[in-house]
C-alpha positions in Angstrom: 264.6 -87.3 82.0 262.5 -84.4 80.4 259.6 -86.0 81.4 260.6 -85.1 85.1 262.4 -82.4 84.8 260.0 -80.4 81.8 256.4 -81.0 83.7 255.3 -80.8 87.4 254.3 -83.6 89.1 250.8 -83.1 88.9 251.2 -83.0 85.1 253.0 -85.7 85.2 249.9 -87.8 87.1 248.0 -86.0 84.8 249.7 -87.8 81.9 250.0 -91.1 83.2 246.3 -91.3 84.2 245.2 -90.6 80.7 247.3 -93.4 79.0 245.9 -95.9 82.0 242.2 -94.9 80.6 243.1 -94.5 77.2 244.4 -98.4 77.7 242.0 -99.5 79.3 239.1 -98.6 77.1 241.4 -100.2 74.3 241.0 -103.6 76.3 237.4 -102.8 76.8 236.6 -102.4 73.2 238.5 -105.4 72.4 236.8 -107.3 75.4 233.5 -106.7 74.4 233.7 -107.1 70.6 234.8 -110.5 71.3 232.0 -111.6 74.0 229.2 -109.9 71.2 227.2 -112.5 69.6 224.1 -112.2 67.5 221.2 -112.7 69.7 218.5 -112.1 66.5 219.9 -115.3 63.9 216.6 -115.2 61.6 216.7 -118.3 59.8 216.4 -117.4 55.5 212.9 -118.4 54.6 211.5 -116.9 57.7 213.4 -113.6 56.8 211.9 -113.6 53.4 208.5 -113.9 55.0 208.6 -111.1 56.8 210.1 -109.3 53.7 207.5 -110.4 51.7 205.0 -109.2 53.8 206.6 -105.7 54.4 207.0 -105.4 50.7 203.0 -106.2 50.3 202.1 -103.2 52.6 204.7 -100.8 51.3 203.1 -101.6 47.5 199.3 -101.2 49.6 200.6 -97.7 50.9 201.7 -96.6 47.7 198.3 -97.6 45.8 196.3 -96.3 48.7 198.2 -92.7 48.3 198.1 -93.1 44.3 195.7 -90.0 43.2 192.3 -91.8 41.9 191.2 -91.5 38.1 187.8 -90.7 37.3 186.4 -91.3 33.5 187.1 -87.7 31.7 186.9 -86.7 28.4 190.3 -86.4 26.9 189.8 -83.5 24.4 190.4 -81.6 27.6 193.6 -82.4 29.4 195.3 -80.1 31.0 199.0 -79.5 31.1 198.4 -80.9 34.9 195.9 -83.1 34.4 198.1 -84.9 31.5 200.9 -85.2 34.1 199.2 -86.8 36.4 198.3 -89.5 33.8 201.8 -89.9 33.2 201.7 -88.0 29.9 205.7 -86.4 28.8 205.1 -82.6 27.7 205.8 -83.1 23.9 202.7 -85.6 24.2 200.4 -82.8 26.2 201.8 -80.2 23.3 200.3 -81.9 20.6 197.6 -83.2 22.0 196.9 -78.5 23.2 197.7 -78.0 19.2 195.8 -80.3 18.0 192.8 -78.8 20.0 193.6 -74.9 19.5 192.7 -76.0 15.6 189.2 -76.6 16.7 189.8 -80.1 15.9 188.0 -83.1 18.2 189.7 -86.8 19.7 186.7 -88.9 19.3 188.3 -92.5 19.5 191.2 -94.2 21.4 192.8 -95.0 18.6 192.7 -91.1 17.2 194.2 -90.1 20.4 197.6 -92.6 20.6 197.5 -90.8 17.1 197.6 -87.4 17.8 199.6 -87.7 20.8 201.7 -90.7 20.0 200.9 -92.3 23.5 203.0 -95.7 24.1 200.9 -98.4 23.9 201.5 -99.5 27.4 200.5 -96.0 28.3 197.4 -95.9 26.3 196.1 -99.1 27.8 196.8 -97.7 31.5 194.4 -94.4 31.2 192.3 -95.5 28.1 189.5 -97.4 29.8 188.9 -94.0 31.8 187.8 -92.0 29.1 184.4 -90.7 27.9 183.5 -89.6 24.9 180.2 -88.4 24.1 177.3 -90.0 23.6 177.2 -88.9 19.9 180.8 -90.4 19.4 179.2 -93.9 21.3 176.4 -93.7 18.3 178.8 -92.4 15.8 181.1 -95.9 16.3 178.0 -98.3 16.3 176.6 -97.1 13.2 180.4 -97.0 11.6 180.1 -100.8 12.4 177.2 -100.9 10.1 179.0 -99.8 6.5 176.5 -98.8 3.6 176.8 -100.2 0.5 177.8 -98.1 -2.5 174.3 -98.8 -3.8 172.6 -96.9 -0.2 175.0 -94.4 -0.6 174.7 -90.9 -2.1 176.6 -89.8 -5.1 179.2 -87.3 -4.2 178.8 -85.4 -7.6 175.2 -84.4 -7.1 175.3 -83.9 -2.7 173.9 -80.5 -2.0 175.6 -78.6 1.0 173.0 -79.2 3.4 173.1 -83.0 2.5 177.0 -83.0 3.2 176.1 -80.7 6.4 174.8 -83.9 7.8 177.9 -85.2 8.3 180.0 -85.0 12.0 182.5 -82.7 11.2 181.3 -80.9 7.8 179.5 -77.5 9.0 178.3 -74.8 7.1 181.7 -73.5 5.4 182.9 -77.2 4.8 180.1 -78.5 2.9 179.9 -75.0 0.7 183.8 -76.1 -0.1 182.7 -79.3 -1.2 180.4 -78.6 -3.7 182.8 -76.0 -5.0 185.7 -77.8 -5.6 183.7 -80.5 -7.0 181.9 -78.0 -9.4 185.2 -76.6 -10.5 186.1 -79.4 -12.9 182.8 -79.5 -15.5 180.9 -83.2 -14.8 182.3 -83.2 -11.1 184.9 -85.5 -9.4 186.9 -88.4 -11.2 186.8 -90.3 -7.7 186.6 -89.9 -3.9 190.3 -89.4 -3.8 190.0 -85.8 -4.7 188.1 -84.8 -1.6 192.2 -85.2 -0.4 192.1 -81.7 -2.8 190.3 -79.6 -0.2 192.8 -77.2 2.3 191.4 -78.6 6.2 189.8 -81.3 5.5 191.4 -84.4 8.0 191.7 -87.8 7.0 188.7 -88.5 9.4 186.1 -86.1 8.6 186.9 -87.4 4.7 186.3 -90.9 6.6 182.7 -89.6 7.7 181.8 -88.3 4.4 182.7 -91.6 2.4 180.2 -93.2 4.7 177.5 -91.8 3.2 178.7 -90.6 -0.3 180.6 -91.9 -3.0 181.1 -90.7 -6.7 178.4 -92.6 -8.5 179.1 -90.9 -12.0 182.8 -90.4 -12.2 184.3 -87.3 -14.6 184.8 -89.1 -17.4 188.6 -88.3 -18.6 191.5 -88.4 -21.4 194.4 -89.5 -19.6 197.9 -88.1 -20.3 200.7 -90.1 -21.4 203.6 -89.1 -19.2 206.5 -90.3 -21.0 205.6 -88.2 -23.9 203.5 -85.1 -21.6 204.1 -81.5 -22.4 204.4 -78.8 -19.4 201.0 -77.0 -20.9 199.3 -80.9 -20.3 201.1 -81.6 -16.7 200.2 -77.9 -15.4 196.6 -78.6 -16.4 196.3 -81.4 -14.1 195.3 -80.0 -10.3 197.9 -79.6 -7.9 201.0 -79.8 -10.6 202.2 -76.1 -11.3 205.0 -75.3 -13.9 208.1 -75.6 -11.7 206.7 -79.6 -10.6 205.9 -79.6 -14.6 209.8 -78.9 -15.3 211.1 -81.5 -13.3 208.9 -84.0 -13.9 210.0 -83.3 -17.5 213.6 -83.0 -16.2 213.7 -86.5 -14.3 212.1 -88.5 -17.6 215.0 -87.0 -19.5 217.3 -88.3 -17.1 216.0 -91.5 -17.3 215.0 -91.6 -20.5 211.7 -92.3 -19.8 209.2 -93.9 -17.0 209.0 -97.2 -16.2 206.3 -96.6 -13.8 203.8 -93.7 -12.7 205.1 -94.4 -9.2 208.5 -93.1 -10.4 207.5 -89.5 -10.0 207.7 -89.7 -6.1 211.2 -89.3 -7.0 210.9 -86.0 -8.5 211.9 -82.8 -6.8 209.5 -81.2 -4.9 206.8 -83.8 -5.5 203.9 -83.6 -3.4 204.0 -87.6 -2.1 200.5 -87.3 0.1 199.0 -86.3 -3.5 200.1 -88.9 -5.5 196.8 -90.9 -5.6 195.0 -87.3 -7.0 197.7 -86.6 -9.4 197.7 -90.2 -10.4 194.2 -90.6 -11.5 195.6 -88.5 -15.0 198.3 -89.7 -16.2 198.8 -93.3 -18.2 202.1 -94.8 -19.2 202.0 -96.4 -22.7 
């Protein structure tokens, strides 16, 4: 009786009006849902056509819009140029400290070294790059190893013999020949070049090309089970503390078995084991 009595008659029409059209579009909904069909049933293998082919000019699109790589020399990557190439920063930060030493990438496999590249990587941006023609000549003749008899002995190169070499200027080759003339009759082997502060692995690579110690230092080798400090610290790059624990270690283990053994030793200088090495005997 509220109904009536609480709202006027044309709020009452109001009312009733607006629950016939909310009804009706109820049934309408219902209605039409059911008389939908699917007018566009693609069968499965002509859907995966047309996929197929959608997927072939979305990949066209994206090589098309790829940015192009031209050959370059890779000693001078940029922080944006190394992005580009897909290169992670910690990869384009060695590669930028490895060049502020004033120190040149002249093969592929020098620069997945420096850089530490993955190898798939390496093999996507390694066919672009150019290195000098000098490198080009530099590998062919690498091909063509001397023998030790057409090479020159190490203990009598001058500087401006060693100055021939790719990567041994003027200050180099004058280190050479005076390390070499600091022990009297020269080096014991080529090993030693290892010895000289700034000298890399491949510039030592370039010398030992052409040069070779001929007339080793001929030497008394120590015994290092039963060595003194005053005989260790007379070899080159052992200095009275590594003395001491070598020392130290044998009397732990009462005695050496093997030379290799000192690579255990405190402080030892592993990357100079060869040089240090070439001393010492074990009777």
């Amino acid at each position: 009786m509220k109904f009536y009595t609480y709202f006027s008659n044309q709020q009452r029409l109001a009312l009733v009006v607006l629950i016939v059209v909310i009804i009706s579009l109820q049934f309408f909904f219902v209605f039409y849902k059911g008389l939908k069909t699917d007018t566009f049933d693609i069968p499965p293998k002509t859907y995966l056509k047309f996929q197929k082919e959608v997927d072939s000019l979305i990949e066209d699109q994206r090589k098309s819009s790829a940015p192009k790589i031209y050959p370059f020399n890779p000693n001078y990557i940029t922080d944006h140029k190394g992005y580009t190439l897909g290169m992670t920063v910690e990869e384009i930060d060695r590669l930028l400290a490895y060049r502020a030493n004033n120190k040149w990438v002249n093969t592929t496999k020098e620069f997945q070294r420096v850089t530490k590249v993955s190898d798939s990587l390496l093999n996507k941006i390694a066919p672009y790059f150019k290195f000098p023609n000098w490198v080009a000549k530099s590998t062919v003749n690498s091909v063509r190893e001397k023998s030790f008899s057409q090479k020159l002995d190490l203990n009598k190169a001058t500087a401006k013999q060693l100055q021939k070499v790719h990567g041994i200027g003027d200050f180099y080759s004058k280190q050479i020949v005076r390390f070499r003339d600091s022990f009297e009759d020269g080096f014991i082997s080529d090993i030693q070049l290892q010895g000289i502060r700034g000298l890399t692995p491949e510039v030592i690579e370039n010398v030992l090309r052409d040069f070779t110690v001929k007339t080793p230092r001929v030497i008394q080798k120590i015994d290092l089970n039963s060595a003194t400090i005053e005989q260790l610290v007379s070899i080159e790059i052992i200095d009275y503390e590594l003395a001491y624990e070598i020392i130290e270690l044998r009397m732990l283990r009462d005695g050496y078995n093997a030379i290799e053994e000192l690579t255990k030793v405190k402080g030892f200088p592993k990357e100079k084991f060869e040089i240090i090495k070439l001393y010492l005997s074990l009777n």
